[in-house]
PAKE-517271 format. One record per residue (C-alpha): x, y, z. Coordinates in Angstrom, 2 decimals. Layout:
# PAKE-517271
NODE  X  Y  Z
NODE  X  Y  Z;
...
END
This chain:
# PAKE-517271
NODE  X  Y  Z
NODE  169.92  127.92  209.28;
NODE  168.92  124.10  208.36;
NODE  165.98  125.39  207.99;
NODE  166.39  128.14  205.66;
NODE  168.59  125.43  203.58;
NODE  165.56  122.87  203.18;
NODE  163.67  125.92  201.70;
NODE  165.78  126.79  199.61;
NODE  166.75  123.24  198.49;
NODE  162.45  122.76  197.97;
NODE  162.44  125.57  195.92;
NODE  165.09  124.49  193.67;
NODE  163.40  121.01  193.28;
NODE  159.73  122.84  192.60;
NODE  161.45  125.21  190.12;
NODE  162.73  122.13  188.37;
NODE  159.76  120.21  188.27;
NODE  158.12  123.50  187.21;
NODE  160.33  123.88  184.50;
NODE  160.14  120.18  182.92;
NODE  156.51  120.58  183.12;
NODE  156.44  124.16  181.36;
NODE  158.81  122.59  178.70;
NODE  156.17  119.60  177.85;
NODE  153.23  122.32  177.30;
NODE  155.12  124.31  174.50;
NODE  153.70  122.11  171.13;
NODE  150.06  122.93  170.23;
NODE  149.39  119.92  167.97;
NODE  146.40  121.79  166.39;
NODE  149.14  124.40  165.27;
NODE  150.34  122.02  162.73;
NODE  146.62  121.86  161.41;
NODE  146.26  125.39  161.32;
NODE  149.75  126.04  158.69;
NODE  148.84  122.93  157.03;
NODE  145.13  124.46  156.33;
NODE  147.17  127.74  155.06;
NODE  149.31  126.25  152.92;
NODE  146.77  124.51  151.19;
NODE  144.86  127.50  150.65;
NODE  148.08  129.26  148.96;
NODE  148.25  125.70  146.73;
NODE  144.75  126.14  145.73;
NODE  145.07  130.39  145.41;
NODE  147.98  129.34  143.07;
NODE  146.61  126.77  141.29;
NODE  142.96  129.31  140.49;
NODE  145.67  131.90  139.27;
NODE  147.25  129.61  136.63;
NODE  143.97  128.19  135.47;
NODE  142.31  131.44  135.08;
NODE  144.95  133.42  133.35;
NODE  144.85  130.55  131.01;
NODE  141.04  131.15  130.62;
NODE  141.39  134.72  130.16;
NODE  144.35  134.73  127.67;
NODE  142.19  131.83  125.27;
NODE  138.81  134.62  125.91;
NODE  137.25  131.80  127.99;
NODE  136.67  133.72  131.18;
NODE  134.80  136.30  129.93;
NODE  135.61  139.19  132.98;
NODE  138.75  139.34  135.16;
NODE  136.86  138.27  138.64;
NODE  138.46  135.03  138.74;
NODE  141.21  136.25  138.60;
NODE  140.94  139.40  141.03;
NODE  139.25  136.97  144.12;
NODE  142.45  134.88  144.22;
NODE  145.11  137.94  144.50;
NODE  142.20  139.06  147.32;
NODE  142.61  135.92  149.22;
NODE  146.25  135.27  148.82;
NODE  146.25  138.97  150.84;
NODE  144.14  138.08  153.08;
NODE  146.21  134.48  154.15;
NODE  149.22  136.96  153.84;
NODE  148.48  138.86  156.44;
NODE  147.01  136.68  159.03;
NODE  149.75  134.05  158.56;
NODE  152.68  136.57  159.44;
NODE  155.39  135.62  161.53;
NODE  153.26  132.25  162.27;
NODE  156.41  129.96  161.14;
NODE  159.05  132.03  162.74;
NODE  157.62  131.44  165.93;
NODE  157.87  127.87  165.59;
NODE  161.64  127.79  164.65;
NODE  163.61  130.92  163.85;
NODE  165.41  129.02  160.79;
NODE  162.10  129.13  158.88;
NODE  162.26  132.87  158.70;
NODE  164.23  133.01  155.58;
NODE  161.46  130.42  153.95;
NODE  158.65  132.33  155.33;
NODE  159.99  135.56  153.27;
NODE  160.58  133.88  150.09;
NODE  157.30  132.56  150.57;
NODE  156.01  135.83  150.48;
NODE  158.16  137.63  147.95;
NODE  156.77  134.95  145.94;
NODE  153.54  135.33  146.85;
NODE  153.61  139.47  146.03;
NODE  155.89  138.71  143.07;
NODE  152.73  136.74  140.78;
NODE  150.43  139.44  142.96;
NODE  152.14  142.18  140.63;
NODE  152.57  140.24  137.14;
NODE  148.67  139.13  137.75;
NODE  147.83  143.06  138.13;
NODE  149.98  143.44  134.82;
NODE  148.89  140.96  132.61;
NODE  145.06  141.65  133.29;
NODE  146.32  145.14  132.25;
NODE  148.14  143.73  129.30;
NODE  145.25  141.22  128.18;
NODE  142.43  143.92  128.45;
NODE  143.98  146.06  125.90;
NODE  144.33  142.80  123.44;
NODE  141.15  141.32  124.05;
NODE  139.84  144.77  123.13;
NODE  141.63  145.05  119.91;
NODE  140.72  141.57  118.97;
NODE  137.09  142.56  119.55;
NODE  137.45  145.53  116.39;
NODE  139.41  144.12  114.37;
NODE  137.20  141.73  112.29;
NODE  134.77  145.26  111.94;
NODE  138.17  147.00  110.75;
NODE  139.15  144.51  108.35;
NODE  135.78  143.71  106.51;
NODE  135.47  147.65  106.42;
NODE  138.77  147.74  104.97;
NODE  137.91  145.03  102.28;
NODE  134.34  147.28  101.71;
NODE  136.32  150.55  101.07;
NODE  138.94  148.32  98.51;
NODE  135.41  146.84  96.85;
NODE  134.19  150.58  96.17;
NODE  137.59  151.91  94.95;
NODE  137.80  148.84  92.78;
NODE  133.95  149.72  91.21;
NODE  134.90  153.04  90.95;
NODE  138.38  153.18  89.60;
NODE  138.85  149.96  86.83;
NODE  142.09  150.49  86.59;
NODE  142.33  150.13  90.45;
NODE  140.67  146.50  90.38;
NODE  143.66  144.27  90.29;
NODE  145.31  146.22  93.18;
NODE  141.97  146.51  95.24;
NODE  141.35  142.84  94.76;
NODE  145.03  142.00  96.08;
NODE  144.45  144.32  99.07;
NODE  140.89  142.16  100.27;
NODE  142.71  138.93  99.69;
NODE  146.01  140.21  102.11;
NODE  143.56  141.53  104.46;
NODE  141.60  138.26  105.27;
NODE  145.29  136.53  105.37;
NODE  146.64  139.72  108.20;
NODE  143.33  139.16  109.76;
NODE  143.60  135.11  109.95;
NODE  147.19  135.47  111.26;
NODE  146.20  138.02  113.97;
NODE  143.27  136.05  115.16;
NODE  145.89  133.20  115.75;
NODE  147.97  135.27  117.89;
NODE  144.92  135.27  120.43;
NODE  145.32  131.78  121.72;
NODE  149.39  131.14  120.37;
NODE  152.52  131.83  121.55;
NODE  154.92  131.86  118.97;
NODE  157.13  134.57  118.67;
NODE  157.79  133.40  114.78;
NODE  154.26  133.53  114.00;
NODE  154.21  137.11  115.24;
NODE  157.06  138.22  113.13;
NODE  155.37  136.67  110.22;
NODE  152.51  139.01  110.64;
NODE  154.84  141.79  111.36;
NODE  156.40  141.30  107.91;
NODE  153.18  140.66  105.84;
NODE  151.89  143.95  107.40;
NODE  154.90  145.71  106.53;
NODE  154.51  145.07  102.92;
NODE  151.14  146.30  102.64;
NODE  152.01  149.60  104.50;
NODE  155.13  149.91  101.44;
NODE  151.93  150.13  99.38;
NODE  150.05  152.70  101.59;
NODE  151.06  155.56  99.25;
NODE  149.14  153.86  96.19;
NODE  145.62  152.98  97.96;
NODE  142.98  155.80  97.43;
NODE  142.32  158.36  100.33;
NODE  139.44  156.12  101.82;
NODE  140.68  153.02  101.51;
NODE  144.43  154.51  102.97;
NODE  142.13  155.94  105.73;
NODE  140.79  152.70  106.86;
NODE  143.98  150.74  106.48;
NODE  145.65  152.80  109.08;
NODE  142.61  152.24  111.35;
NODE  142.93  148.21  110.67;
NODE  146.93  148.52  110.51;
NODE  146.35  150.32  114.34;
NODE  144.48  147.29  115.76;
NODE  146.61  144.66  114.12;
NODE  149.75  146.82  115.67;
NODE  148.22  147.35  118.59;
NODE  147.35  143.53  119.23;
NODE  151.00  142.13  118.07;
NODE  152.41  144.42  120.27;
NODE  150.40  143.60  123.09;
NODE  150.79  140.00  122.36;
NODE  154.64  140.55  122.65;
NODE  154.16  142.11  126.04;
NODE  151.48  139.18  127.69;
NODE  153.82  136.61  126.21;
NODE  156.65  138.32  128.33;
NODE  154.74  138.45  131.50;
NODE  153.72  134.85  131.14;
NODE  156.93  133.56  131.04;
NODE  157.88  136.23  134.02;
NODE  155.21  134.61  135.77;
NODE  156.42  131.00  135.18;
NODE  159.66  131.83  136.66;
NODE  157.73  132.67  140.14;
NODE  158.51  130.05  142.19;
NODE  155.34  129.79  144.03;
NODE  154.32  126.46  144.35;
NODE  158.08  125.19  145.51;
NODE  158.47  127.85  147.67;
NODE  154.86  126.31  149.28;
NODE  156.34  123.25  149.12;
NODE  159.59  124.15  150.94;
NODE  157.60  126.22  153.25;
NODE  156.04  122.70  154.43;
NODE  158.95  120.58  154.76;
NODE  160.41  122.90  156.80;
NODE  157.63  123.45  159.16;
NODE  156.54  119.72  159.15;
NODE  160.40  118.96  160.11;
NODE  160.59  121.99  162.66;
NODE  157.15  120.50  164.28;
NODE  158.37  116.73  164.48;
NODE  161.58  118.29  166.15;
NODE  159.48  120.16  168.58;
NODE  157.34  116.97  169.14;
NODE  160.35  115.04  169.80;
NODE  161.64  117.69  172.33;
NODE  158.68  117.29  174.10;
NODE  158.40  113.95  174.57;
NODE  162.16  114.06  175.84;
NODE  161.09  116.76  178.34;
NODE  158.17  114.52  179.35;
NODE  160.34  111.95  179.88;
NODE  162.72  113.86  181.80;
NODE  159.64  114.75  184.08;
NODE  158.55  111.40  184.63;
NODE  162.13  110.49  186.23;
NODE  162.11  113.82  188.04;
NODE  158.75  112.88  189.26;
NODE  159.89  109.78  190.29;
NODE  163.16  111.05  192.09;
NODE  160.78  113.75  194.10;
NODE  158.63  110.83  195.37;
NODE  161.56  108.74  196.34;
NODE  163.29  111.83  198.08;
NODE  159.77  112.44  199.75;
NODE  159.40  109.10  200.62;
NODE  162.68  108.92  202.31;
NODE  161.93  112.15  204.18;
NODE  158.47  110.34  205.64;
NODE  160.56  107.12  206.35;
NODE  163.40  108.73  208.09;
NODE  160.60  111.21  210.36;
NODE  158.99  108.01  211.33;
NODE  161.96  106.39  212.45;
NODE  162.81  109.35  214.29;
NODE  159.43  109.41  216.11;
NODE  159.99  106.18  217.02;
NODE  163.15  106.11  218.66;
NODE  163.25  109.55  220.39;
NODE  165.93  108.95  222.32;
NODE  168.43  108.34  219.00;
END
């Protein structure tokens, strides 16, 4: 029975030491490395993204590739990072998702203002040819019908002015200086009815690009400011505080733990060491 009872009593001091010792392996230090390294990736993605849809909306960046390799790598760190901070401490869960939302969130309005800008940048590409064929059409008219001159004449000189404001609209956001052009516009097409059949024709091909490109300037401007409201780069930011504090707790749980082994440790070699002592003593006095 006494026996048994030392077993069982060695057990439950290896199971302790055991369980100190499991408790001071549980921090990888190059885990901290490894979000750090992802979070500054999602800083960088983030900070390509606002750069380039500046670059694209001013007709700098020529194609939208700089701005389709960042969405491709913020998907890539999206999915390989998954569940990565949860595991660390459960209360970064709720972070971890915002992150993401975030992340898919400026994903989306990327997707949509590519959409948005090709369709501009496409109408700002015809309508210098629409306007000077305009002005040609009011030059013929005018040689062909005197009494047309005067009005012809008026019709060139609005043009180049609709034309100048439109232009402006490529690199501005001013919702005032877009309902400026909207109202100029409209008071040429109250005089629609009076322009000869070619020149009408071609004004409603020029009035559809001008349209077309205030609308669509409307619509960017909208998902611009939709995608200044994304919260990205805070919720990278809060994303790192909390991990950084969550680590430094976990560091400073371990070193307790190692601590706590090192007086365990030293409490098993005193026990042992009073175990030899007190067999030697029995060996030498048998007869105790």
């Amino acid at each position: 029975m006494k026996t048994l009872l030392r077993l069982v009593f060695f057990a439950v001091l290896a199971a302790g030491f055991w369980l100190l010792y499991r408790e001071t392996l549980g921090v990888d230090p190059a885990q901290r490395e490894r979000v750090a390294s992802v979070l500054n990736e999602l800083r960088q993605i983030d900070a390509q993204w606002d750069v380039h849809v500046l670059r694209s909306k001013t007709g700098l960046d020529k194609n939208y590739d700089p701005l389709t390799r960042p969405q491709v790598a913020a998907l890539q760190v999206l999915e390989s990072s998954g569940g990565k901070l949860a595991a660390v401490d459960y209360r970064l869960s709720d972070s971890e998702v915002k992150l993401k939302e975030a992340l898919l969130a400026k994903i989306e309005l990327v997707d949509r203002f590519k959409a948005q800008n090709a369709i501009l940048r496409n109408s700002l590409r015809f309508v210098p040819l629409a306007a000077e064929d305009l002005k040609t059409k009011a030059r013929e008219a005018a040689e062909s019908t005197p009494a047309k001159r005067a009005e012809m004449a008026a019709l060139a000189e609005s043009v180049d002015q609709v034309l100048i404001d439109t232009l402006k609209l490529e690199t501005a956001r001013d919702a005032e200086m877009n309902a400026n052009l909207r109202r100029r516009v409209g008071k040429l097409v109250e005089r629609r009815g009076d322009y000869p059949k070619t020149v009408a024709e071609s004004f409603d091909t020029f009035l559809n690009h001008v349209a077309t490109i205030s609308a669509q300037k409307e619509r960017e401007d909208e998902v611009l400011e939709q995608l200044e409201r994304v919260a990205l780069a805070e919720r990278i930011e809060a994303v790192d505080r909390g991990f950084m504090s969550a680590f430094d707790r976990m560091l400073g749980r371990r070193e307790t733990y190692r601590l706590m082994l090192y007086v365990y440790a030293g409490f098993l070699l005193a026990l042992v060491a009073f175990g030899l002592g007190r067999g030697s003593r029995s060996a030498a006095n048998p007869a105790a």
